[in-house]
TORKOL-4160 file (C-alpha; in steps of 0.2 Angstrom, whole numbers, padded with zeros to 4 digits, m for minus):
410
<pt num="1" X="m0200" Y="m0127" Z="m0082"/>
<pt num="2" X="m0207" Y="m0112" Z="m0074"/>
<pt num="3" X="m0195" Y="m0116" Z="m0061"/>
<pt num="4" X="m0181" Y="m0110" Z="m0073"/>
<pt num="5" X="m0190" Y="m0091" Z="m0075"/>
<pt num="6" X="m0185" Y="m0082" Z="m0058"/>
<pt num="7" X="m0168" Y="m0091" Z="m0059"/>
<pt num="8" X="m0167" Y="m0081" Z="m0076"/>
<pt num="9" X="m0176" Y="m0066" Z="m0066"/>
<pt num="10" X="m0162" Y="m0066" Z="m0053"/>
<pt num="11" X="m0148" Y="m0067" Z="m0066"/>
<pt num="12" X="m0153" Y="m0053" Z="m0075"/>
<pt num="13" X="m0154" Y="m0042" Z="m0059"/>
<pt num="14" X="m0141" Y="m0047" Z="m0051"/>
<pt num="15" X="m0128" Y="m0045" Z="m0070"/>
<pt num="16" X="m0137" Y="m0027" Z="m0070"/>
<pt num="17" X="m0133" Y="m0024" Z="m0051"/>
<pt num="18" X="m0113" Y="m0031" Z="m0053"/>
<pt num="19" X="m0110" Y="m0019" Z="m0069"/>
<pt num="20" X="m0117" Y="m0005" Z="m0059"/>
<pt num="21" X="m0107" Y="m0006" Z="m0042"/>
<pt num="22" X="m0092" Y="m0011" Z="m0052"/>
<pt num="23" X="m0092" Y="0007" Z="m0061"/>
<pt num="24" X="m0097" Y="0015" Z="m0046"/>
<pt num="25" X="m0082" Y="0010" Z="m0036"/>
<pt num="26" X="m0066" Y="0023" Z="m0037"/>
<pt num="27" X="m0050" Y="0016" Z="m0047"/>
<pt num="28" X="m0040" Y="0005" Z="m0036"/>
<pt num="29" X="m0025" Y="0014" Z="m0030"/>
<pt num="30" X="m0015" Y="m0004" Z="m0028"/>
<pt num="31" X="m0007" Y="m0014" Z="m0042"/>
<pt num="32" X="m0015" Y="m0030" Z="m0038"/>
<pt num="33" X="m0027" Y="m0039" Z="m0024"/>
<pt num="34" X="m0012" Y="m0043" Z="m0015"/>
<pt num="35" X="m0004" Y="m0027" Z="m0012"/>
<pt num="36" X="m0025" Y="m0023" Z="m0009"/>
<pt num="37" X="m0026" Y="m0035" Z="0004"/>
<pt num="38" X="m0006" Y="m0031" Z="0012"/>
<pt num="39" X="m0015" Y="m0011" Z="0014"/>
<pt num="40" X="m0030" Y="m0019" Z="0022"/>
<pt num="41" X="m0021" Y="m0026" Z="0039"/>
<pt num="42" X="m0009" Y="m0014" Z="0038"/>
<pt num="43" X="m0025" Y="m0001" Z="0038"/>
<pt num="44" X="m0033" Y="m0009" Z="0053"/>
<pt num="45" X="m0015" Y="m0013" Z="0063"/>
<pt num="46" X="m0013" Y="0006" Z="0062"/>
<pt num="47" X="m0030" Y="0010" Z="0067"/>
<pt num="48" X="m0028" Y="m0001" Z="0082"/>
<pt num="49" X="m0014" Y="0006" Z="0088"/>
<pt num="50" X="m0018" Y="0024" Z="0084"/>
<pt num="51" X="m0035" Y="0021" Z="0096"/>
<pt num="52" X="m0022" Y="0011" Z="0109"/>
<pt num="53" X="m0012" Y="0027" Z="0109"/>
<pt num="54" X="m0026" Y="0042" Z="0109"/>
<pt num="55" X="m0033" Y="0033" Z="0125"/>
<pt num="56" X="m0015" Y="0031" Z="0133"/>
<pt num="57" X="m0014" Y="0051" Z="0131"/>
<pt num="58" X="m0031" Y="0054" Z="0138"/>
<pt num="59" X="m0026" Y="0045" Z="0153"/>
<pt num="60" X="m0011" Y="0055" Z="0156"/>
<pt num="61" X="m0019" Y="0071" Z="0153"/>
<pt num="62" X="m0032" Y="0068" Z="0165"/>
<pt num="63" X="m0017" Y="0062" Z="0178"/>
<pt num="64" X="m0007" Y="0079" Z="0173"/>
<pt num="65" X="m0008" Y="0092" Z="0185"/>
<pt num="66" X="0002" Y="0107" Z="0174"/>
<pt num="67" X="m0013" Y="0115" Z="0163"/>
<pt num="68" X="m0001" Y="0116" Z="0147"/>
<pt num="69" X="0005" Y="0098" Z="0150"/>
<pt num="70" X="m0011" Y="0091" Z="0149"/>
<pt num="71" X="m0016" Y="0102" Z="0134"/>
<pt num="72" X="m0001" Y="0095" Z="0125"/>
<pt num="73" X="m0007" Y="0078" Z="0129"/>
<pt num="74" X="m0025" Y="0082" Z="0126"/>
<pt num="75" X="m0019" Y="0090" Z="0108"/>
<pt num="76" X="m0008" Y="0073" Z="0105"/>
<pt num="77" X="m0025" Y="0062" Z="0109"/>
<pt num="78" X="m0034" Y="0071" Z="0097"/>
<pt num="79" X="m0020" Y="0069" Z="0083"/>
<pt num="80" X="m0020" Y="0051" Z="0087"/>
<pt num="81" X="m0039" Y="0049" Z="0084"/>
<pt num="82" X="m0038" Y="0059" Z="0067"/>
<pt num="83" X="m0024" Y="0046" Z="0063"/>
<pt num="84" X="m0036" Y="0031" Z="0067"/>
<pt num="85" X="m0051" Y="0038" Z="0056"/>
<pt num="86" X="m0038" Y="0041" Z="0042"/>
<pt num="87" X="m0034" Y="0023" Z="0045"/>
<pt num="88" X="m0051" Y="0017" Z="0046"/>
<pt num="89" X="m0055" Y="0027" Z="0030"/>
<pt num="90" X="m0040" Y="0018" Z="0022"/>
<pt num="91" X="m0047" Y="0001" Z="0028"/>
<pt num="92" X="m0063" Y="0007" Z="0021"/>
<pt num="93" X="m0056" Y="0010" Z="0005"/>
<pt num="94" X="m0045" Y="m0005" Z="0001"/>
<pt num="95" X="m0061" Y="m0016" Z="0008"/>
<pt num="96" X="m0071" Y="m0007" Z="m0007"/>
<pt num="97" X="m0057" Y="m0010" Z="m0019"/>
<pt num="98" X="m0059" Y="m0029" Z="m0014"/>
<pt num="99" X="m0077" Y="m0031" Z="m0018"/>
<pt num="100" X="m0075" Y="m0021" Z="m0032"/>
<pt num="101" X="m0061" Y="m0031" Z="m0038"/>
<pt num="102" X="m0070" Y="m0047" Z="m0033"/>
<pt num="103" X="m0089" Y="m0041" Z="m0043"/>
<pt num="104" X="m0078" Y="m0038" Z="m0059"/>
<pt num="105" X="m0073" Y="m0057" Z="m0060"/>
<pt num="106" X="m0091" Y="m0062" Z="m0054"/>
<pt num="107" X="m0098" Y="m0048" Z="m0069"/>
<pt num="108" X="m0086" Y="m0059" Z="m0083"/>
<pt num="109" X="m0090" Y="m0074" Z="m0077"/>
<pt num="110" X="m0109" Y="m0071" Z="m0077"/>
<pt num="111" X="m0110" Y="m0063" Z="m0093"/>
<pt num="112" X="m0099" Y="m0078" Z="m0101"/>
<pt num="113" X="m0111" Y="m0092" Z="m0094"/>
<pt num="114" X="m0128" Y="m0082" Z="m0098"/>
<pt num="115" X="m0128" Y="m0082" Z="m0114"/>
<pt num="116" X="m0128" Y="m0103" Z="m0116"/>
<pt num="117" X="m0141" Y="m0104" Z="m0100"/>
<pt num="118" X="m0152" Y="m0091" Z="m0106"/>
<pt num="119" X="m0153" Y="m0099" Z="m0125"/>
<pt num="120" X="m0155" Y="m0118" Z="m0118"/>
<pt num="121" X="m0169" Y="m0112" Z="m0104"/>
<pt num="122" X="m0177" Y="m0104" Z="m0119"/>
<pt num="123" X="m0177" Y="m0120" Z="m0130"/>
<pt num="124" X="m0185" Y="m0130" Z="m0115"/>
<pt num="125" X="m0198" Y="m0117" Z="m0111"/>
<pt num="126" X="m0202" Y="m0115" Z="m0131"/>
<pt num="127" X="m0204" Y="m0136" Z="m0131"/>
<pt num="128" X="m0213" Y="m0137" Z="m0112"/>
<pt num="129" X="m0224" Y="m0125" Z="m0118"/>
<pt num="130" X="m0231" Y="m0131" Z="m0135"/>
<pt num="131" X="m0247" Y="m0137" Z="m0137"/>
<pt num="132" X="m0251" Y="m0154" Z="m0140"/>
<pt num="133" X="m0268" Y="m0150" Z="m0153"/>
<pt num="134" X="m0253" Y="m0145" Z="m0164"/>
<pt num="135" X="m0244" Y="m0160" Z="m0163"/>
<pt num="136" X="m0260" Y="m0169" Z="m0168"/>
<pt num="137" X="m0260" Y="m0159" Z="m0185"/>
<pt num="138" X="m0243" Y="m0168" Z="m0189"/>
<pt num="139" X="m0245" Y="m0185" Z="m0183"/>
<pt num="140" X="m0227" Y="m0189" Z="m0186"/>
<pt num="141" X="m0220" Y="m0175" Z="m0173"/>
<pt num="142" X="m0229" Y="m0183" Z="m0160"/>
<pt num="143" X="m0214" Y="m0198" Z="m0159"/>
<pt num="144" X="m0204" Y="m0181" Z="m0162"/>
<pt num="145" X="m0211" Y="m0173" Z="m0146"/>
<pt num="146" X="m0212" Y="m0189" Z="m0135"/>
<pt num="147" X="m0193" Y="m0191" Z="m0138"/>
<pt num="148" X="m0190" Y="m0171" Z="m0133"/>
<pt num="149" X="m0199" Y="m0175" Z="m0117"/>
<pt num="150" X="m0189" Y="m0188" Z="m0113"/>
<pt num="151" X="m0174" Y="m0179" Z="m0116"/>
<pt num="152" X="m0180" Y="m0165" Z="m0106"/>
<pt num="153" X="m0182" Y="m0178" Z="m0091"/>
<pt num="154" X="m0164" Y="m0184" Z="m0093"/>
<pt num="155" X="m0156" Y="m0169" Z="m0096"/>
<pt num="156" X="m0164" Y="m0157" Z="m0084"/>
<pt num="157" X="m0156" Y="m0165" Z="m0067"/>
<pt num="158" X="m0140" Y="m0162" Z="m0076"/>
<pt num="159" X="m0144" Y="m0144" Z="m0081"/>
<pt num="160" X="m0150" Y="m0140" Z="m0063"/>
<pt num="161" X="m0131" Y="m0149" Z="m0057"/>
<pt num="162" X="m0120" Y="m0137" Z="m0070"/>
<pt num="163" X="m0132" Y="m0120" Z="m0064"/>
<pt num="164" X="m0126" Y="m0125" Z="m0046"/>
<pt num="165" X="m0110" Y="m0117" Z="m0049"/>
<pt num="166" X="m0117" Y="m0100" Z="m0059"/>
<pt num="167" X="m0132" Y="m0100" Z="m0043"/>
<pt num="168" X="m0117" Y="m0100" Z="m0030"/>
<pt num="169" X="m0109" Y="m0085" Z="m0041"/>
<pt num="170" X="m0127" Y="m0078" Z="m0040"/>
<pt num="171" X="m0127" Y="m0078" Z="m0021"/>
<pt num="172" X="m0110" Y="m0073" Z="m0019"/>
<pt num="173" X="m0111" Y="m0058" Z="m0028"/>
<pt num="174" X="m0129" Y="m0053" Z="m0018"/>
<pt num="175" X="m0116" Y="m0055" Z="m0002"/>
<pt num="176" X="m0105" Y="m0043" Z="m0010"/>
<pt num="177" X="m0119" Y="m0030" Z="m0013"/>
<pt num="178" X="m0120" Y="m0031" Z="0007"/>
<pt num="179" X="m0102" Y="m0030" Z="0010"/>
<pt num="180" X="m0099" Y="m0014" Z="0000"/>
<pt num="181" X="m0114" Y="m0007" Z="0008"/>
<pt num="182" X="m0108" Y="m0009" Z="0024"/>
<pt num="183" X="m0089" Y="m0005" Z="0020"/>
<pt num="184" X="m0099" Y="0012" Z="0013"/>
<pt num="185" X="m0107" Y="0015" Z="0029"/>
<pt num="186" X="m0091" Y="0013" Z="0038"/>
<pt num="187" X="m0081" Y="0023" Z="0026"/>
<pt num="188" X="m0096" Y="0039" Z="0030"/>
<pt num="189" X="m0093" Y="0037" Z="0048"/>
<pt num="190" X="m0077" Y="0037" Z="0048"/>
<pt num="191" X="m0076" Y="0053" Z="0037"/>
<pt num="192" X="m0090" Y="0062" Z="0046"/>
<pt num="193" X="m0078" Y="0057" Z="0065"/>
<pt num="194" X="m0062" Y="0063" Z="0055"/>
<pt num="195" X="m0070" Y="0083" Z="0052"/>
<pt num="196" X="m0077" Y="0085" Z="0069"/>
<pt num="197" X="m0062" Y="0078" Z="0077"/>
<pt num="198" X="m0051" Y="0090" Z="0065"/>
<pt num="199" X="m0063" Y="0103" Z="0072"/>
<pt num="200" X="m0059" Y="0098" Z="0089"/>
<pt num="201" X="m0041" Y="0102" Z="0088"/>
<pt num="202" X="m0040" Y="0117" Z="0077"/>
<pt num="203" X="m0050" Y="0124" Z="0093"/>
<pt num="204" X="m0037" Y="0117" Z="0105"/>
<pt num="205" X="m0023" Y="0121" Z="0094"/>
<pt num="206" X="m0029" Y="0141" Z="0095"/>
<pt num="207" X="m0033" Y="0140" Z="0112"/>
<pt num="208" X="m0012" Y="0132" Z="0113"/>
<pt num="209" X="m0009" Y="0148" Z="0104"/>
<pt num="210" X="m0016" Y="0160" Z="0115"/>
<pt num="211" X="m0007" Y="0155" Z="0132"/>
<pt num="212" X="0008" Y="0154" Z="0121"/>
<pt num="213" X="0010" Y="0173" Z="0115"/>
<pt num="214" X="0022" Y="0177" Z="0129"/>
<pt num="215" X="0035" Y="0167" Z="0124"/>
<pt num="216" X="0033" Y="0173" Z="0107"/>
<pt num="217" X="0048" Y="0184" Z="0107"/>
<pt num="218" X="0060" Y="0172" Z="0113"/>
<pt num="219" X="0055" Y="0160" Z="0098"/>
<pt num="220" X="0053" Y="0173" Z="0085"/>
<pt num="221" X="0072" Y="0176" Z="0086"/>
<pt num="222" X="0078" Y="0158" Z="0089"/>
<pt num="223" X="0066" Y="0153" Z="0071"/>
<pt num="224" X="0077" Y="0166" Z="0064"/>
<pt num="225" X="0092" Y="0160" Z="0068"/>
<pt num="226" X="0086" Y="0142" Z="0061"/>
<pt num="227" X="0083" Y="0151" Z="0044"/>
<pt num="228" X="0097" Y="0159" Z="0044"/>
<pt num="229" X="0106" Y="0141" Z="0048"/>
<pt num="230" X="0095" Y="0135" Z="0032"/>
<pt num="231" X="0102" Y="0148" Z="0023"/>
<pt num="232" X="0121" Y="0145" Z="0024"/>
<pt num="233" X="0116" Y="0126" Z="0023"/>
<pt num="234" X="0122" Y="0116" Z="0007"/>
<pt num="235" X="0110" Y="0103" Z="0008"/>
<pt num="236" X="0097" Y="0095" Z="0021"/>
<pt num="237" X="0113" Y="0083" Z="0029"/>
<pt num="238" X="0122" Y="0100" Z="0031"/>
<pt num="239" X="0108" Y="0110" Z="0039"/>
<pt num="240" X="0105" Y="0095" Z="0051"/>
<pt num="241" X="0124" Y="0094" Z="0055"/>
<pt num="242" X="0123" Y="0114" Z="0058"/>
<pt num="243" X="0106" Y="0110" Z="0070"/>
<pt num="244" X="0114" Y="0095" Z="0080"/>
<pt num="245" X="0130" Y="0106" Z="0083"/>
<pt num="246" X="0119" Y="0120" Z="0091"/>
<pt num="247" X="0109" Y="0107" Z="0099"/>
<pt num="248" X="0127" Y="0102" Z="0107"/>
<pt num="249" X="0132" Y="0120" Z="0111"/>
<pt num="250" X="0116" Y="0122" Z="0119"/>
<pt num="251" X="0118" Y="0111" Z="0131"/>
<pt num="252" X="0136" Y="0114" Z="0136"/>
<pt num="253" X="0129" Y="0131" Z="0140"/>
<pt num="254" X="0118" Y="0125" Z="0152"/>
<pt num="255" X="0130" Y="0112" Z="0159"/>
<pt num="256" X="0140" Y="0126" Z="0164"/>
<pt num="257" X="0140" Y="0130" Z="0185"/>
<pt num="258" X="0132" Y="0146" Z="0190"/>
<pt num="259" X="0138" Y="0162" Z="0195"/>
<pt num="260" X="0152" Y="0161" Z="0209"/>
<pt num="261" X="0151" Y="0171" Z="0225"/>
<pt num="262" X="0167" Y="0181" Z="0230"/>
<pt num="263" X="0177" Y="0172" Z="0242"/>
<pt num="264" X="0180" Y="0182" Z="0259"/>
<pt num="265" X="0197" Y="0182" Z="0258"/>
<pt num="266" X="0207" Y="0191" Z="0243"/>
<pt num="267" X="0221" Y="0176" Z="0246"/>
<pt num="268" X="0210" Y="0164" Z="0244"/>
<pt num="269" X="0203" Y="0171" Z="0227"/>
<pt num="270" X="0222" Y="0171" Z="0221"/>
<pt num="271" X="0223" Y="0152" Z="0221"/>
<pt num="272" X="0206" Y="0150" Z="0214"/>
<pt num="273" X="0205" Y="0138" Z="0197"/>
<pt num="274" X="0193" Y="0146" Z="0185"/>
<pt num="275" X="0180" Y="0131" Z="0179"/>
<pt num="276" X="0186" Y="0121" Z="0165"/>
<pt num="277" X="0172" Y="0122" Z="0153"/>
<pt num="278" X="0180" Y="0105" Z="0144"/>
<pt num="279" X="0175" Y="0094" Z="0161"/>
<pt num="280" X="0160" Y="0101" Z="0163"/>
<pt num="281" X="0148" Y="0086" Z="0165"/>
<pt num="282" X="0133" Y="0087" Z="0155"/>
<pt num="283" X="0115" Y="0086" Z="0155"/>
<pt num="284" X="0107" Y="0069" Z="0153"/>
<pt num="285" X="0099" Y="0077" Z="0136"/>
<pt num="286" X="0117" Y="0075" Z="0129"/>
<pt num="287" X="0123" Y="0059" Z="0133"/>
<pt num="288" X="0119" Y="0045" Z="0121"/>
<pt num="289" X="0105" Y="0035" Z="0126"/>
<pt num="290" X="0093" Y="0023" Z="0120"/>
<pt num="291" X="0081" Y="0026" Z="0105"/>
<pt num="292" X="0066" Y="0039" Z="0110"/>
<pt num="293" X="0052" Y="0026" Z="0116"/>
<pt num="294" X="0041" Y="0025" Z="0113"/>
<pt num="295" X="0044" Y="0031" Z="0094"/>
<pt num="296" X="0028" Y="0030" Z="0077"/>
<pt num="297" X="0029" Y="0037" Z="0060"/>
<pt num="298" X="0023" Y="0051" Z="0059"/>
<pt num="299" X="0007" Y="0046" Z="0047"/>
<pt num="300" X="0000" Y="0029" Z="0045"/>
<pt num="301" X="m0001" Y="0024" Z="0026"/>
<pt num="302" X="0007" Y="0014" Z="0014"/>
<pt num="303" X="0028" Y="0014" Z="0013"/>
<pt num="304" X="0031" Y="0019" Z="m0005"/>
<pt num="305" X="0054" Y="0019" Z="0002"/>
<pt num="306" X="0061" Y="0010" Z="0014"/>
<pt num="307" X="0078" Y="0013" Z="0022"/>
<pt num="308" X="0092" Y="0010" Z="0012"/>
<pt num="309" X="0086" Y="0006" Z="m0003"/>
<pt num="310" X="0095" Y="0013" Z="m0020"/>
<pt num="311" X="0088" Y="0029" Z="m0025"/>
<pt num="312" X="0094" Y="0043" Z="m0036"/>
<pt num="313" X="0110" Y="0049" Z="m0029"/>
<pt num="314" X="0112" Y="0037" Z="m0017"/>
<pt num="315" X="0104" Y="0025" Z="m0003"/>
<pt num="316" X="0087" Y="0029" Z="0006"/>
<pt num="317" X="0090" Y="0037" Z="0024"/>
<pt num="318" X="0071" Y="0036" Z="0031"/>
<pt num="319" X="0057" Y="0028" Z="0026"/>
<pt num="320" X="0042" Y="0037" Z="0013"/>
<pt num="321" X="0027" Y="0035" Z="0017"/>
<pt num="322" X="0009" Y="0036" Z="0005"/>
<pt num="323" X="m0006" Y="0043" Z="0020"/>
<pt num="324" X="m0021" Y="0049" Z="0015"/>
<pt num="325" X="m0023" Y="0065" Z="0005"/>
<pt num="326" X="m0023" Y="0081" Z="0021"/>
<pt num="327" X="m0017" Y="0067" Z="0033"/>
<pt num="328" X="m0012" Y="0073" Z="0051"/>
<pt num="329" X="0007" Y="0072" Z="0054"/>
<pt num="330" X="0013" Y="0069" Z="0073"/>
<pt num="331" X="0029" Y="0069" Z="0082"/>
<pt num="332" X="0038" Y="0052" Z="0081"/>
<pt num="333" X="0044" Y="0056" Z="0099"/>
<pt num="334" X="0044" Y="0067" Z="0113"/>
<pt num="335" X="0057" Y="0083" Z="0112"/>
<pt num="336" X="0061" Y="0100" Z="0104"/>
<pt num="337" X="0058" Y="0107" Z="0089"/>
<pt num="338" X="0074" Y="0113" Z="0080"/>
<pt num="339" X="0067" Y="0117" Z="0063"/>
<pt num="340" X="0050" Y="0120" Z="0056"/>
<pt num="341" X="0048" Y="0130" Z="0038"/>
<pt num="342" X="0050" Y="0125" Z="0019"/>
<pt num="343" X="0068" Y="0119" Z="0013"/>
<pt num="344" X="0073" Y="0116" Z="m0006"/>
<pt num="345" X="0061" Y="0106" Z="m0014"/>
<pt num="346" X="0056" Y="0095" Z="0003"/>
<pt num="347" X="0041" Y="0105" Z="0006"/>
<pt num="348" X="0038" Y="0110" Z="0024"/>
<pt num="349" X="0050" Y="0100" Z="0036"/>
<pt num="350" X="0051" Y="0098" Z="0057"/>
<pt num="351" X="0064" Y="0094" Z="0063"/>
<pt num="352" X="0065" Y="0084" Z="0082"/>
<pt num="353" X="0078" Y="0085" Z="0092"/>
<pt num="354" X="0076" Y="0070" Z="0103"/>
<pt num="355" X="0086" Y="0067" Z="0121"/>
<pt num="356" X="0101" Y="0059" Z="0120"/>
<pt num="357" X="0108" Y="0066" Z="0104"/>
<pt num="358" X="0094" Y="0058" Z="0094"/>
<pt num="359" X="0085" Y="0065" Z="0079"/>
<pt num="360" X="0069" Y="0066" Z="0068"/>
<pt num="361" X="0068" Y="0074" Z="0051"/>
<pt num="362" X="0051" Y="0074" Z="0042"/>
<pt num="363" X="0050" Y="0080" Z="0028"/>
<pt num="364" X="0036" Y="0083" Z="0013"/>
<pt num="365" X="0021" Y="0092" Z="0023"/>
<pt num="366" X="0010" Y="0103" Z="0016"/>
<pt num="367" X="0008" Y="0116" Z="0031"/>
<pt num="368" X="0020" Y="0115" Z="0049"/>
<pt num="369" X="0009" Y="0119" Z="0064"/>
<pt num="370" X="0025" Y="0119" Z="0077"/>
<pt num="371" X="0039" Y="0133" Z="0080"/>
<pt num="372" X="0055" Y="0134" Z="0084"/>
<pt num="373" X="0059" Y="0128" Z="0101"/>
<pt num="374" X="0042" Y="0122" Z="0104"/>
<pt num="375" X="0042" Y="0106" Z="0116"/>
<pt num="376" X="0030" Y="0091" Z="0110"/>
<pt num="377" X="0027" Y="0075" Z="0117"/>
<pt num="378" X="0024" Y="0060" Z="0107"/>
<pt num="379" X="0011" Y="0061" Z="0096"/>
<pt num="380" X="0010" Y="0080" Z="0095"/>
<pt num="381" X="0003" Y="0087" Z="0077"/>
<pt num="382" X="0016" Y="0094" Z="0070"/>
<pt num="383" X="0009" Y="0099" Z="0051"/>
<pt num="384" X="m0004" Y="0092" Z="0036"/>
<pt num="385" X="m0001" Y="0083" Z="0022"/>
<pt num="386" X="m0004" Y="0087" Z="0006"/>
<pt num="387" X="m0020" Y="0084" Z="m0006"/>
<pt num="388" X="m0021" Y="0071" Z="m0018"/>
<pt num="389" X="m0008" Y="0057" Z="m0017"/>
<pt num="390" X="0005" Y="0067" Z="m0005"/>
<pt num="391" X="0022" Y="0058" Z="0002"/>
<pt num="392" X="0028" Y="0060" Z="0020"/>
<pt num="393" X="0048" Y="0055" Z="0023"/>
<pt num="394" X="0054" Y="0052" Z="0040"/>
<pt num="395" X="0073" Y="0050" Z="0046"/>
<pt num="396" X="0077" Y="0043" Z="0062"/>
<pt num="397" X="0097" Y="0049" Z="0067"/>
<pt num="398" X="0110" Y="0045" Z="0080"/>
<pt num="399" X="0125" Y="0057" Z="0082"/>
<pt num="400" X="0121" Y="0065" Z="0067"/>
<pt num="401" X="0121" Y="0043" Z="0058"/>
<pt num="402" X="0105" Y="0039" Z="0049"/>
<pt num="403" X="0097" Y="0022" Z="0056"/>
<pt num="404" X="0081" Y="0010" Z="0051"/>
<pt num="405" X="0067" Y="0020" Z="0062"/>
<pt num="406" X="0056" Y="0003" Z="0060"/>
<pt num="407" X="0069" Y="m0005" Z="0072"/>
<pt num="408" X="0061" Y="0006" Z="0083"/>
<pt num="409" X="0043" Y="0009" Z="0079"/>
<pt num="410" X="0031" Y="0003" Z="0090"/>
């Protein structure tokens, strides 16, 4: 029976050890081990594809001749590796909420069977261990304890076969103590990469800044035409109506032919057509073209909205997203910035205008890092989310139409 006393050892330790990692892990943020698990591949998917993207951007920053070219690419890497430790963090996160989940089934189970083990083991030892002088003082227990002993023999296999499942619990739960140490590590690296890399592009965003200033004025009094436009606008569908038509006048403008010279002959200038605005071909920029590729959300967390489901007043336009609290928000594609600055209860919004007559609304940030006529390529921070438990909202339009961005996400 001595056998039977580190078994009881183990089980004591490892009942102490499940209680105490189950209250240290956070609350879960998911409603069951399903959705836990759905967040998990979907964590590492989007960490996988943000490091696939930060390396494509490095190479074409390296392969970029123009200084403020490859410092837009260079800004866009870094966003990309913030977005992979925020994923990794997530992936971290849900893994902790697994084994926490997981420790808390093992937990019951282990304090529902011990209570039976640990009274029988007791019996056993308590008979194993009696002496036989005082069995001898009352001859008649002596039949009493050869008949325990033989119980004992019978029954012992069978005890050691229905502990088999309860020791498999017992090893299980010691490989979840490992697991959550490790998922710890992980999430620490990852947290300690996502500051210094958040360092790195505050530095290159001021640096951006600085061999920015001239064109300062230029953008100052185009931001102030877009407020102005977010003024008069009724609501956001209005305000990005109002955008997409200045976007279109914009470009007629510079579809226009230049200056032209004075013709030799004063009879020719007489039967001289003036141009006719109306045929003027446009820039590429304006015809319709395929979807902006390659296009991403701007944040990778979980979607809380897709598009068109029923929400109050109507149908969802975008998609909402749920990143990480402070999570870096990026361009979905390459283009201009039309919009940047809070609007009526959306928080900070960027608005993209996109070639082709495409466009990007995102809405729900905390702080915008872009202005107003500012060119980004794909990938480009554009803002921060907010602490805590912070929503992103994305829009994807066509000639003004909203359409499913996921169609195009890649």
């Amino acid at each position: 029976m001595t056998r039977m006393a580190p078994f009881l050892l183990a089980l004591g330790v490892c009942a102490a050890s499940l209680g105490y990692s189950a209250t240290a892990q956070r609350t879960p943020a998911y409603e069951d081990a399903a959705e836990t698990r759905a967040a998990l591949q979907q964590a590492l998917a989007a960490r996988q594809a943000a490091q696939a993207r930060s390396e494509r951007l490095e190479a074409e920053a390296q392969l970029t001749e123009d200084a403020a070219e490859r410092t837009a690419r260079q800004a866009a890497a870094l966003a990309a590796r913030i977005q992979q430790a925020e994923a990794g963090i997530g992936a971290a996160e849900a893994r902790l909420v697994l084994i926490g989940r997981e420790q808390q089934e093992l937990r019951g189970a282990l304090g529902r069977e011990e209570k039976p083990i640990v009274s029988l083991t007791a019996a056993l030892q308590q008979f194993a261990r009696r002496p036989l002088a005082l069995s001898l003082l009352r001859p008649g227990e002596v039949r009493d304890l050869v008949y325990l002993r033989a119980v004992m023999a019978s029954t012992l296999p069978q005890v050691e076969q229905r502990t088999k499942l309860l020791r498999d619990r017992l090893t299980r739960a010691a490989r979840l103590e490992e697991e959550a140490e490790q998922a710890t590590r992980v999430l620490r690296e990852e947290q300690a990469a996502l500051s210094e890399r958040r360092r790195e592009l505050v530095a290159l965003e001021a640096r951006q800044r600085l061999a920015a200033r001239q064109a300062g004025s230029i953008a100052s009094r185009e931001a102030e035409r877009a407020l102005a436009m977010a003024e008069q606008a009724r609501d956001l569908d209005a305000l990005v109506a109002e955008l997409d038509r200045a976007a279109e006048l914009r470009n007629r403008l510079a579809a226009l032919p230049g200056p032209v010279l004075r013709p030799d002959r004063l009879a020719g200038a007489s039967n001289a057509a003036p141009p006719d605005v109306s045929t003027a071909t446009p820039p590429a920029s304006s015809v319709s073209v395929g979807a902006p590729v390659p296009y991403i959300l701007p944040v990778t967390g979980r979607t809380l909205t897709g598009f068109g489901v029923p929400v109050e007043g109507g149908f969802s336009q975008g998609l909402t997203l749920a990143p990480q609290g402070n999570a870096q928000v990026v361009a979905p594609a390459a283009g201009r910035v039309a919009f940047a600055g809070p609007y009526r209860g959306y928080g900070q919004i960027v608005i993209i205008e996109h070639v082709g007559g495409w466009t990007s609304l995102v809405t729900g940030l905390a702080r915008s890092d872009v202005r107003v006529g500012d060119e980004l390529v794909g990938g480009a921070p554009i803002g921060i989310a907010g602490p805590g438990r912070p929503s992103i909202s994305v829009e994807l339009r066509r000639g003004g139409e909203p359409v499913n961005p996921l169609e195009y996400a890649g």
